[in-house]
MIRO-113256 format. One record per residue (C-alpha): residue in one letter; y negated, z negated, x negated; residue number from 1. Coordinates in steps of 0.2 Angstrom, whole numbers. Layout:
BEGIN
@rest->a; c2->Y; c3->Z; c1->X; nr->NUM $
...
This chain:
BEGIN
@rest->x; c2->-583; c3->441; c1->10; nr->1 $
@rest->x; c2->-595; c3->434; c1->-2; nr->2 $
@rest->x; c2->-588; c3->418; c1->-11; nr->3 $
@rest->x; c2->-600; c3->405; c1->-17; nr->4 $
@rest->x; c2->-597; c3->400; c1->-34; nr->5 $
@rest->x; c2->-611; c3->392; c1->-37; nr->6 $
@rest->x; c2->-604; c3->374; c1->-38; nr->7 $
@rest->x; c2->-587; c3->379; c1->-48; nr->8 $
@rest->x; c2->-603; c3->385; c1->-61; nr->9 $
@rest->x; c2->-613; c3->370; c1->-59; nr->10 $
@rest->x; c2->-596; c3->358; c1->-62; nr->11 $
@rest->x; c2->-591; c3->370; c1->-78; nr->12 $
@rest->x; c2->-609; c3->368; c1->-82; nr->13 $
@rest->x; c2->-608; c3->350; c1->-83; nr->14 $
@rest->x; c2->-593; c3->346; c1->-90; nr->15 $
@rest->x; c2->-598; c3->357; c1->-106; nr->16 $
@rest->x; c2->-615; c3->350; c1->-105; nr->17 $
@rest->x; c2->-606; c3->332; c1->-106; nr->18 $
@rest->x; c2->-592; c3->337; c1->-118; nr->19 $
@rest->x; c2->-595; c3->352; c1->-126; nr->20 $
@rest->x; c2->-580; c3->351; c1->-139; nr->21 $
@rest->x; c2->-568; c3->343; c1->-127; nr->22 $
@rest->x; c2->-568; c3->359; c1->-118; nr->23 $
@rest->x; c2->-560; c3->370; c1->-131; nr->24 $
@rest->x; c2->-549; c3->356; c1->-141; nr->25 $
@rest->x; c2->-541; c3->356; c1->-123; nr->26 $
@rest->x; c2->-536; c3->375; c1->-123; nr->27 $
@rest->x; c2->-533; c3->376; c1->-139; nr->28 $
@rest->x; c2->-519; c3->363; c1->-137; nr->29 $
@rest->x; c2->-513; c3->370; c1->-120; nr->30 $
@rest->x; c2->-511; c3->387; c1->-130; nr->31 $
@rest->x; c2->-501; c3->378; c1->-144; nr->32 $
@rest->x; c2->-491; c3->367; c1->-131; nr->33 $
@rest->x; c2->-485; c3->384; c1->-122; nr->34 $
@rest->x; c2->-482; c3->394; c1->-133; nr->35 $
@rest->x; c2->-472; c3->383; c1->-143; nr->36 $
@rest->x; c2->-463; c3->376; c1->-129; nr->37 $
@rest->x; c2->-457; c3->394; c1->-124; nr->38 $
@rest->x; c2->-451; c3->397; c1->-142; nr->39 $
@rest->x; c2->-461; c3->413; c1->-140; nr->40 $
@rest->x; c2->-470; c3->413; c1->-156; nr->41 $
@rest->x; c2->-468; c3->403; c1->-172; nr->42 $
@rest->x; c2->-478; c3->388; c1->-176; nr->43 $
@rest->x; c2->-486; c3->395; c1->-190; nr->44 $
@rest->x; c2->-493; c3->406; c1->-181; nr->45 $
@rest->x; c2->-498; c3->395; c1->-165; nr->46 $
@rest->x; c2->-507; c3->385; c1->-177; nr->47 $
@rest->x; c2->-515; c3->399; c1->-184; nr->48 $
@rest->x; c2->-520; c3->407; c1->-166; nr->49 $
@rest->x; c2->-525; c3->391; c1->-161; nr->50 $
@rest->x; c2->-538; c3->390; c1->-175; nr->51 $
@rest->x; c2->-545; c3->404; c1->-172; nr->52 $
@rest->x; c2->-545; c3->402; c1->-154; nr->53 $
@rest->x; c2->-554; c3->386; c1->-156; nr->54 $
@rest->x; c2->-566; c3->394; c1->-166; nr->55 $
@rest->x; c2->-570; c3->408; c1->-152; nr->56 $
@rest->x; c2->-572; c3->393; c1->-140; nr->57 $
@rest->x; c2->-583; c3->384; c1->-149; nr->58 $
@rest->x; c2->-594; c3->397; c1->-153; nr->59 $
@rest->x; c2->-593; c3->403; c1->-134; nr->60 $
@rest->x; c2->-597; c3->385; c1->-129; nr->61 $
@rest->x; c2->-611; c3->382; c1->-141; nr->62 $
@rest->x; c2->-618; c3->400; c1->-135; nr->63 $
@rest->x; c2->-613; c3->392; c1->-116; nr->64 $
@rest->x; c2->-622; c3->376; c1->-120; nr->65 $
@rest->x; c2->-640; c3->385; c1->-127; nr->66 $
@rest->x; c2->-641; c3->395; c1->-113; nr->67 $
@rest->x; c2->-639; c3->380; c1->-101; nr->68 $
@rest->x; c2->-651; c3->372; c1->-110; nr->69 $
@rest->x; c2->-663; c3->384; c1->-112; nr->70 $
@rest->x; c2->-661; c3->383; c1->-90; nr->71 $
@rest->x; c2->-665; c3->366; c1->-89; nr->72 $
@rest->x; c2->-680; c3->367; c1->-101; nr->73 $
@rest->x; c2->-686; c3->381; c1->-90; nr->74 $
@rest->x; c2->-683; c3->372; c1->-73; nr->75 $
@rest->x; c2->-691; c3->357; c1->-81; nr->76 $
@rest->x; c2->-706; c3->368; c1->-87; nr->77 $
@rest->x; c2->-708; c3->376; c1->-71; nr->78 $
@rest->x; c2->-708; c3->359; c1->-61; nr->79 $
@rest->x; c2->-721; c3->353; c1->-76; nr->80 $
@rest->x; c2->-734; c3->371; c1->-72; nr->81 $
@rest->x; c2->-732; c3->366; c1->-53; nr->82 $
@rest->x; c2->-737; c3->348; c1->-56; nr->83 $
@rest->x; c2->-752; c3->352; c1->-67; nr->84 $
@rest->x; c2->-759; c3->366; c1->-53; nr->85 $
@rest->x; c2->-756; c3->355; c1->-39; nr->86 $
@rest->x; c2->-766; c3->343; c1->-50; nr->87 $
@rest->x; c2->-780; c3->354; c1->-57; nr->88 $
@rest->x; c2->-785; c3->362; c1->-39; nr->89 $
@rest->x; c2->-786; c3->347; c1->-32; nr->90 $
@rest->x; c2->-798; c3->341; c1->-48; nr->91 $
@rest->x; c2->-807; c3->356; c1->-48; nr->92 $
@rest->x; c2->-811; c3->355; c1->-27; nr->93 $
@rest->x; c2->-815; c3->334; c1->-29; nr->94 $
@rest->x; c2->-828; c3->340; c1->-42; nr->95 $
@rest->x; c2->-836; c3->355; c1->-35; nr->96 $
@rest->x; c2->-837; c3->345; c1->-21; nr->97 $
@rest->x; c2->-846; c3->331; c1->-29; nr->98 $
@rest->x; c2->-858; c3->336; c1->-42; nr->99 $
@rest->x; c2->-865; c3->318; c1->-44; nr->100 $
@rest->x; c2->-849; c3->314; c1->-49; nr->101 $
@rest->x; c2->-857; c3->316; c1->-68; nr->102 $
@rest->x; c2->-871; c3->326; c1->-75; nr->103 $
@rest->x; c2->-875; c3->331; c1->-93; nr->104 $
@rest->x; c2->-888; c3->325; c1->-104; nr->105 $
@rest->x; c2->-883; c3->336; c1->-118; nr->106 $
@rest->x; c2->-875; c3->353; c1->-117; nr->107 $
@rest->x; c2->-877; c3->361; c1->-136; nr->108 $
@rest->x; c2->-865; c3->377; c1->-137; nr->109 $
@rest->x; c2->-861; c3->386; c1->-152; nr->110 $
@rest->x; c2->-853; c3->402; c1->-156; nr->111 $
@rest->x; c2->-848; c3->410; c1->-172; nr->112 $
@rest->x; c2->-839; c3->429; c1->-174; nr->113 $
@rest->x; c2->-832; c3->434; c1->-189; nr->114 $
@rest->x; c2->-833; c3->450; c1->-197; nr->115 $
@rest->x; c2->-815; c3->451; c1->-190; nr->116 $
@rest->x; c2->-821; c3->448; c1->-172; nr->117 $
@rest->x; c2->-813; c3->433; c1->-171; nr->118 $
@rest->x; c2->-823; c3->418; c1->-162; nr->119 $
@rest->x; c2->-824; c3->399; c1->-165; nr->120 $
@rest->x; c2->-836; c3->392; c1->-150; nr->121 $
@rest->x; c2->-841; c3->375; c1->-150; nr->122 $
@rest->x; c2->-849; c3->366; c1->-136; nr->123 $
@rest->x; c2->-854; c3->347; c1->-138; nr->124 $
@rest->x; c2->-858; c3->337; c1->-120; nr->125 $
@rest->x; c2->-866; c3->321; c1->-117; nr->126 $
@rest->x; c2->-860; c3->316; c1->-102; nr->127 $
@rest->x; c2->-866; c3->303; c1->-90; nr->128 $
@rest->x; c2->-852; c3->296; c1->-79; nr->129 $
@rest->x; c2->-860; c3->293; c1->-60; nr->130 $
@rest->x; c2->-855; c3->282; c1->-49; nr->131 $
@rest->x; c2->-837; c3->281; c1->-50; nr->132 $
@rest->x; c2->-823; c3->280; c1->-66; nr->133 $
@rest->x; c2->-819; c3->297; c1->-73; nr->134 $
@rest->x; c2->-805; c3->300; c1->-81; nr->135 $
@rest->x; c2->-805; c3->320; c1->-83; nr->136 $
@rest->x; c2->-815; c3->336; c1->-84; nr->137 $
@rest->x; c2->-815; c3->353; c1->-84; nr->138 $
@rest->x; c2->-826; c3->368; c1->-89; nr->139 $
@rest->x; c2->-824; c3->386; c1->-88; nr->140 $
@rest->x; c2->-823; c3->400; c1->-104; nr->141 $
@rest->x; c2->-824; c3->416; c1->-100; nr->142 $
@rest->x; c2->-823; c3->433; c1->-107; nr->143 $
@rest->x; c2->-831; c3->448; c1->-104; nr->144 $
@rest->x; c2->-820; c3->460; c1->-110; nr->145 $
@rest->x; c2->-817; c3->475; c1->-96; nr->146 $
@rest->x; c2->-796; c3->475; c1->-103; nr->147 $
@rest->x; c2->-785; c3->458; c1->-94; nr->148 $
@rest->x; c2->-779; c3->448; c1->-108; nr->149 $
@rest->x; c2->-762; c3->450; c1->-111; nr->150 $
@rest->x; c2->-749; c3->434; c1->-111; nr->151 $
@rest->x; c2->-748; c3->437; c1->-131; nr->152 $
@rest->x; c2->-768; c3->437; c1->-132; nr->153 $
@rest->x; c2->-770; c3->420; c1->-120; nr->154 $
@rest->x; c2->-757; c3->412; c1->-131; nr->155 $
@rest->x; c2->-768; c3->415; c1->-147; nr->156 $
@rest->x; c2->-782; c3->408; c1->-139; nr->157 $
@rest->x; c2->-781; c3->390; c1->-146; nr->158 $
@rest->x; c2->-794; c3->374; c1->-139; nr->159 $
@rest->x; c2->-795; c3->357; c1->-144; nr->160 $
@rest->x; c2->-805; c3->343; c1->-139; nr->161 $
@rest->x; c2->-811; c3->324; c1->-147; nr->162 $
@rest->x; c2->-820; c3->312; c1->-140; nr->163 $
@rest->x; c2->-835; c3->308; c1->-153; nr->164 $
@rest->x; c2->-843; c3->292; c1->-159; nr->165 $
@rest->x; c2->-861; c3->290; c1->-166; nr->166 $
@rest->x; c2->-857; c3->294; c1->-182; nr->167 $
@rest->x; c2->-848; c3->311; c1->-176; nr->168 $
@rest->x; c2->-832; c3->303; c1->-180; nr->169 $
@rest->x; c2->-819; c3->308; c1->-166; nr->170 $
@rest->x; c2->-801; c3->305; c1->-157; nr->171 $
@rest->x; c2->-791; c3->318; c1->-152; nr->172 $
@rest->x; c2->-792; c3->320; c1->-133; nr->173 $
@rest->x; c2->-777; c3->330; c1->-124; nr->174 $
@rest->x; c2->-782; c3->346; c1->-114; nr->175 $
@rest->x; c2->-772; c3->356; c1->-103; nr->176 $
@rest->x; c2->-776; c3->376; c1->-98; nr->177 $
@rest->x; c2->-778; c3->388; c1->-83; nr->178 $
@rest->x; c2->-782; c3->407; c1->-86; nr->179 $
@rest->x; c2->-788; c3->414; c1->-73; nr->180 $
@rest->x; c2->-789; c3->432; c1->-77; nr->181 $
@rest->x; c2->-800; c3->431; c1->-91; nr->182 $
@rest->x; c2->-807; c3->415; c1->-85; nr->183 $
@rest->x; c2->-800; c3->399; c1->-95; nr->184 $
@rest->x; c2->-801; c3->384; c1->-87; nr->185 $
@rest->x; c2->-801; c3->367; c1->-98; nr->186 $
@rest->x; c2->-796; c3->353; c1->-91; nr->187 $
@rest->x; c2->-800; c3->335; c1->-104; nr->188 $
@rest->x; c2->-789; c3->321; c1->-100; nr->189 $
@rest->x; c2->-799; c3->306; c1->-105; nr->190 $
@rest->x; c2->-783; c3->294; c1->-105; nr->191 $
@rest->x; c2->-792; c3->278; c1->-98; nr->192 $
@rest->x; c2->-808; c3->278; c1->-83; nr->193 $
@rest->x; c2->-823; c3->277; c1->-90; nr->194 $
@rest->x; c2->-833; c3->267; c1->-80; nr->195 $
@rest->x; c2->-850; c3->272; c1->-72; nr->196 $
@rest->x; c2->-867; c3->276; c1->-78; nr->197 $
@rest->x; c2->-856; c3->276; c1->-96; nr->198 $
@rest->x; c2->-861; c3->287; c1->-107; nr->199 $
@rest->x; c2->-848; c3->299; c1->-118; nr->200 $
@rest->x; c2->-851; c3->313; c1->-130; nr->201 $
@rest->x; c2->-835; c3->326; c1->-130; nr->202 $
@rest->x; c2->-831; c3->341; c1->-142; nr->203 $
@rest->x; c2->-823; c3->356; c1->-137; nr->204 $
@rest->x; c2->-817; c3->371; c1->-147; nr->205 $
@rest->x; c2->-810; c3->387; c1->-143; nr->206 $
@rest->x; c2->-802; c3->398; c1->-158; nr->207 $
@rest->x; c2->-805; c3->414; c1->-149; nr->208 $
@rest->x; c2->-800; c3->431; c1->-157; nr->209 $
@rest->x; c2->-806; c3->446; c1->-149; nr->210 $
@rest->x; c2->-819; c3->437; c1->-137; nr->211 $
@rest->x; c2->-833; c3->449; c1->-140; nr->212 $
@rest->x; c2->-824; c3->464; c1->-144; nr->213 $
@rest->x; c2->-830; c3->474; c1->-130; nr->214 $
@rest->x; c2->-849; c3->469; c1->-134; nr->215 $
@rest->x; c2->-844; c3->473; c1->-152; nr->216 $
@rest->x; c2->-840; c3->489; c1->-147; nr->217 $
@rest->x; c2->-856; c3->493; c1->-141; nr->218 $
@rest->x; c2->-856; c3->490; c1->-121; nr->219 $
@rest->x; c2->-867; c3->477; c1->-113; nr->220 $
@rest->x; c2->-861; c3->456; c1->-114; nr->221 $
@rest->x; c2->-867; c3->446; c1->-101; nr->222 $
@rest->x; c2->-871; c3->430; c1->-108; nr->223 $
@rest->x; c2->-876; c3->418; c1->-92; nr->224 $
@rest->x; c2->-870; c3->402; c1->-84; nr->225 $
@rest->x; c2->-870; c3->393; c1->-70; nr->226 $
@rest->x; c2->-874; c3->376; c1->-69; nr->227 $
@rest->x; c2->-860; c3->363; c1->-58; nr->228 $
@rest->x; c2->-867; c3->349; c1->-65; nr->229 $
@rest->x; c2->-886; c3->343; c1->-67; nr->230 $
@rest->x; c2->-892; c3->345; c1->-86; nr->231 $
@rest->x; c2->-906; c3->338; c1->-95; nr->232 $
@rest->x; c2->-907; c3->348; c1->-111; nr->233 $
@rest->x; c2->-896; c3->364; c1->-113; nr->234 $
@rest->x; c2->-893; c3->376; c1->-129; nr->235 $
@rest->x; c2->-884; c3->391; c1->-135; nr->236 $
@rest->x; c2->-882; c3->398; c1->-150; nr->237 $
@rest->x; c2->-871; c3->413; c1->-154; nr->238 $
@rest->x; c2->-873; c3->420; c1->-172; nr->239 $
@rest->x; c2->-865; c3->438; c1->-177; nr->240 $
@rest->x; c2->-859; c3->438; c1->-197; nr->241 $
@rest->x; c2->-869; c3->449; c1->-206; nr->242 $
@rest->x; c2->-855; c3->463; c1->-204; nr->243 $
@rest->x; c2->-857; c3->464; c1->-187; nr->244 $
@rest->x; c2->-878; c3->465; c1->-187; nr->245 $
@rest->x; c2->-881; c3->482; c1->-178; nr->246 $
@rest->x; c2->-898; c3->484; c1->-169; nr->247 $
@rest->x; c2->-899; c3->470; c1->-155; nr->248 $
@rest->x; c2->-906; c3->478; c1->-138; nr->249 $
@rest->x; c2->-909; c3->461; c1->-125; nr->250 $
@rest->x; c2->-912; c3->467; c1->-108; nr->251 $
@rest->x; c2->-914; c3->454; c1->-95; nr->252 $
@rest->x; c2->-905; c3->456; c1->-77; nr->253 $
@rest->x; c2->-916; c3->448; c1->-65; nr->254 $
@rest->x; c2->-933; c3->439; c1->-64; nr->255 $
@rest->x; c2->-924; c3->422; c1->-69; nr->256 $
@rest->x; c2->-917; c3->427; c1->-87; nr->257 $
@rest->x; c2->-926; c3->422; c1->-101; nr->258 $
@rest->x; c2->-924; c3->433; c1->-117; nr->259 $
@rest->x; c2->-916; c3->423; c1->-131; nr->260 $
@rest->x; c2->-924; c3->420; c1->-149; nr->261 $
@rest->x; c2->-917; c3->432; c1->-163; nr->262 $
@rest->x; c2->-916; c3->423; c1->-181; nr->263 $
@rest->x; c2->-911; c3->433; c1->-196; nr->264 $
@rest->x; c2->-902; c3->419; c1->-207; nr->265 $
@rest->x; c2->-903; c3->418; c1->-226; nr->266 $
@rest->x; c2->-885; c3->424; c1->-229; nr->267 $
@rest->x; c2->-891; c3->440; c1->-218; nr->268 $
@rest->x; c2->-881; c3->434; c1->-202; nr->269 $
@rest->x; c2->-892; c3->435; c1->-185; nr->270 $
@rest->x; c2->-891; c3->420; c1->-172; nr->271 $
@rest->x; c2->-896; c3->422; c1->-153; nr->272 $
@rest->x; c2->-904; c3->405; c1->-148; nr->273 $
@rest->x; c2->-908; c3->401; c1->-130; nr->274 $
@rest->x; c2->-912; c3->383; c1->-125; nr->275 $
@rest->x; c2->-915; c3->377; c1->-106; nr->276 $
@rest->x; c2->-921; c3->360; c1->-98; nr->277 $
@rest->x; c2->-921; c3->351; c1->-81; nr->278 $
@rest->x; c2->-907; c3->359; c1->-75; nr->279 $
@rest->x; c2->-903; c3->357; c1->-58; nr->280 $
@rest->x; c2->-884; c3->357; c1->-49; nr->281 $
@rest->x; c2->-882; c3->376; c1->-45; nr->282 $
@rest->x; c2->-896; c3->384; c1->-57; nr->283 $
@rest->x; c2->-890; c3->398; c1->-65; nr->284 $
@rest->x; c2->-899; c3->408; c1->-81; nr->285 $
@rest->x; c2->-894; c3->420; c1->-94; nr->286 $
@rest->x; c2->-897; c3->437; c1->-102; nr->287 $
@rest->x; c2->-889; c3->453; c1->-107; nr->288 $
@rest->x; c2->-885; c3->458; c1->-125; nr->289 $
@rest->x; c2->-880; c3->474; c1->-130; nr->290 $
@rest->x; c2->-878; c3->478; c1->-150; nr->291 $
@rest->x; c2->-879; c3->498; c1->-153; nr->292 $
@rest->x; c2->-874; c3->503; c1->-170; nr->293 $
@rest->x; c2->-885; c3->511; c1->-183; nr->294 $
């Protein structure tokens, strides 16, 4: 028969947890007392033993005390992730399902690669609140790459978001994340409801190495977007280090793609511009790059 020692382990846990050098002062002296007692051994080298056995238990309750914190801190974290999903689905459906809860007057976007491959993507949104408070929102990253990212390679991926003034001046705005796959999701946490028909100007910035490495590597980037939200004026710019210039091939997918401008900048890097207007809830646009090397 199987016994359950599952509350013998939680009581042990919690009385080291409460008093974690109580524990072996306690044996130690029951050692001492014993032995002594018996006349077994001599007291010298009780007080010895018991040193040395105090020692051990302190080390074994230390270890004992790391590992039932590290539990906690897991539980604790676990119940934390299932909060913020429960939390971000039900954003995520409230939104999709109520576009007019915001639109954009400004989306300027703007992406730099490094001759290292590494990105720094920028995107700059003018947002005007609808008809009731907001207090959050999200957008959507996404790479292209053909391998999933790893767990190592999501944790590298670093964003941060502020809340500008007019003089570009900003507070820092907290963000939580969700990958999906290689989609992240962003969620900006405004920390007070802005009230309607506000306007508020957020910056968001992805430190993304490897983002582009497959359209690096010569295969085909599909650069589109699909609008949630009503926009009025819309721009992208992604710029390629000079390093990186091979010859740029831009082949449109369907009749709705428009082919972006190609500007060779003085210090020899190339920027992809593409700007959009009126755009409705739903509109979607885009284009294809594909750099083949020299």
């Amino acid at each position: 028969m199987k016994i359950d020692t599952t509350k013998l382990e939680n009581k042990i846990a919690e009385r080291i947890r409460n008093q974690p050098l109580k524990v072996p002062i306690e044996v130690s002296v029951g050692v001492c007392a014993a032995g002594m007692a018996l006349g077994l051994i001599p007291a010298v080298w009780i007080l010895g033993a018991a040193f040395a056995v105090l020692l051990l238990l302190v080390l074994v309750c230390s270890v004992v005390l790391l590992a039932i914190s590290r539990r906690d801190l897991l539980a604790r974290m676990r119940t934390k992730d299932s909060v913020l999903e429960w939390y971000a689905a039900m954003l995520v459906e409230r939104q999709v399902a109520e576009p007019a809860m915001y639109s954009f007057l400004k989306w300027d976007e703007d992406v730099h690669v490094a001759k290292n491959g590494h990105c720094t993507a920028t995107r700059v949104y003018e947002i005007q609140v609808g008809s009731a408070p907001l207090d959050c929102f999200w957008n959507v990253a996404i790479s292209n790459n053909r391998t999933t990212m790893s767990q190592e390679s999501q944790d590298r991926v670093i964003v941060r978001a502020h809340l500008l003034d007019d003089d570009g001046s900003g507070v820092e705005l907290d963000v939580t994340k969700r990958w999906e796959g290689n989609r992240l999701r962003t969620f900006v946490h405004f920390g007070v409801n802005h009230e309607p028909q506000t306007i508020i100007k957020v910056e968001i910035t992805w430190e993304w190495p490897g983002l582009l490495n497959d359209m690096l590597a010569g295969h085909r980037e599909d650069r589109y977007w699909s609008m949630l939200h009503s926009t009025e004026q819309f721009s992208s710019k992604l710029t390629l280090a000079k390093e990186l210039v091979q010859l740029p091939v831009v082949s449109p997918k369907t009749t709705k793609d428009i082919k972006p401008d190609v500007i060779t900048n003085s210090n020899g890097s190339v920027t992809f511009s593409l700007e959009k207007s009126n755009l409705a809830a739903g509109d979607k646009f885009g284009y294809q790059l594909q750099l083949k090397r020299v």
